[in-house]
C-alpha positions, 0 to 999 in steps of 0.5 A: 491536580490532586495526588490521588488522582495522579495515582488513580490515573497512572494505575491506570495507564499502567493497567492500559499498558498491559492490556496493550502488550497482551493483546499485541502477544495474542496477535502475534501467535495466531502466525501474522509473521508467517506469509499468507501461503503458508496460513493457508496450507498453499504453496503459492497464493499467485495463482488463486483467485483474488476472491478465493484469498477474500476472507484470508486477507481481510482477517490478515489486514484486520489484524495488522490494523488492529495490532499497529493500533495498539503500538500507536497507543502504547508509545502514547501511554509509555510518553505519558508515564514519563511525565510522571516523572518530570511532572509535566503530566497533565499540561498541553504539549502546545499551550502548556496549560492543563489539561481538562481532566475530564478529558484526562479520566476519558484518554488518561494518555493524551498529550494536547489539550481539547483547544489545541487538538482541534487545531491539529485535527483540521478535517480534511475536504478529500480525503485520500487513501494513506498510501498514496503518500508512499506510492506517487504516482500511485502505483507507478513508481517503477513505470519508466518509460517517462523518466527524466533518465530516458529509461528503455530497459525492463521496468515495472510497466512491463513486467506488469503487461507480462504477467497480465497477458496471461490473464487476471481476474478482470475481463473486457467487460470490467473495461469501459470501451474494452472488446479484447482480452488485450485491452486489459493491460496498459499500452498494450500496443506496444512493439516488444524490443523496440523503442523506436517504430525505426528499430523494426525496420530489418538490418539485412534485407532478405534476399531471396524475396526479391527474386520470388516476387520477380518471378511472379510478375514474369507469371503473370506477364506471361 
């Protein structure tokens, strides 16, 4: 590579680098650090809404996305200009060959050559969304009434049936086969307090019934 255009492709990297930090900055005073309750002027967003909260929360993830892209490629700019200084810039990570620089002048921060980066890039037959790697099972990691510790204590799942039985936004429509309010949380059947259908059985038997029952069949005998 000829120095002029190492020196026109670190002047642009560094121009780059720049942008990056001023556009993270610009991110960052419009109050994405504050909670969205705060944004809104609202005491508390639990109890609006989903749809009322629609545009706050796109704008919210929008810049968010937009600001951990710009770090994504500001740690591969910052990577790039310190390959100047060894002088590796310009060669394939993998292969150690140089890199086309063409391919250079298009992403001056790119570490693999074209060859090299399809072979990463194997495209994937079903996707799936990203955070299902964090949340697996997905969106029951605290459901424990399965676990191999035979948990019987307050959990996520319960938690999540208390808060629903005082409704959502979903209604029994929403729910194939759903006919009641009921039908919208999980295992909604279940008894409250007890593990075991045994439990419900009374510890001290009421006293009083047997007589009141006696009493009747003698009316009725009579």
């Amino acid at each position: 590579m000829k120095p002029e255009t190492r020196d026109k492709l670190k002047k642009r990297l560094e121009r780059e680098k720049q942008l990056l930090l001023d556009q993270i900055s610009r991110i960052e005073k419009t109050g994405i650090a504050n909670t969205m309750s705060y944004s809104m002027g609202e005491l508390s967003a639990y109890d609006n809404h989903p749809a009322d909260l629609g545009d706050e929360l796109f704008e919210r993830s929008k810049d968010i996305a937009l600001r951990d892209n710009a770090h994504v490629i500001l740690e591969d700019i910052e990577k790039a200009l310190l390959k100047f200084k060894d002088g590796t810039y310009g060669l394939c990570e993998k292969c150690d060959r140089p890199i086309d620089q063409d391919r250079l002048h298009t992403i001056p921060w790119v570490s693999n050559c074209i060859d090299c980066q399809q072979q990463v890039e194997t495209e994937d037959p079903t996707p799936r969304p990203l955070e299902e790697d964090l949340l697996e099972p997905p969106f029951q990691r605290t459901f424990l009434d399965s676990s191999v510790s035979d948990f019987v204590g307050f959990d996520g799942e319960d938690a999540l049936q208390s808060v629903l039985r005082f409704g959502s936004s979903d209604t029994p429509q929403d729910i194939p086969g759903s006919s009641d309010y009921k039908n919208l949380f999980p295992n909604n059947n279940e008894h409250i307090g007890i593990v075991d259908n045994a439990d419900a059985i009374p510890s001290k038997l009421d006293t009083q019934s047997p007589k009141k029952h006696v009493k009747t069949v003698k009316t009725e005998h009579r």
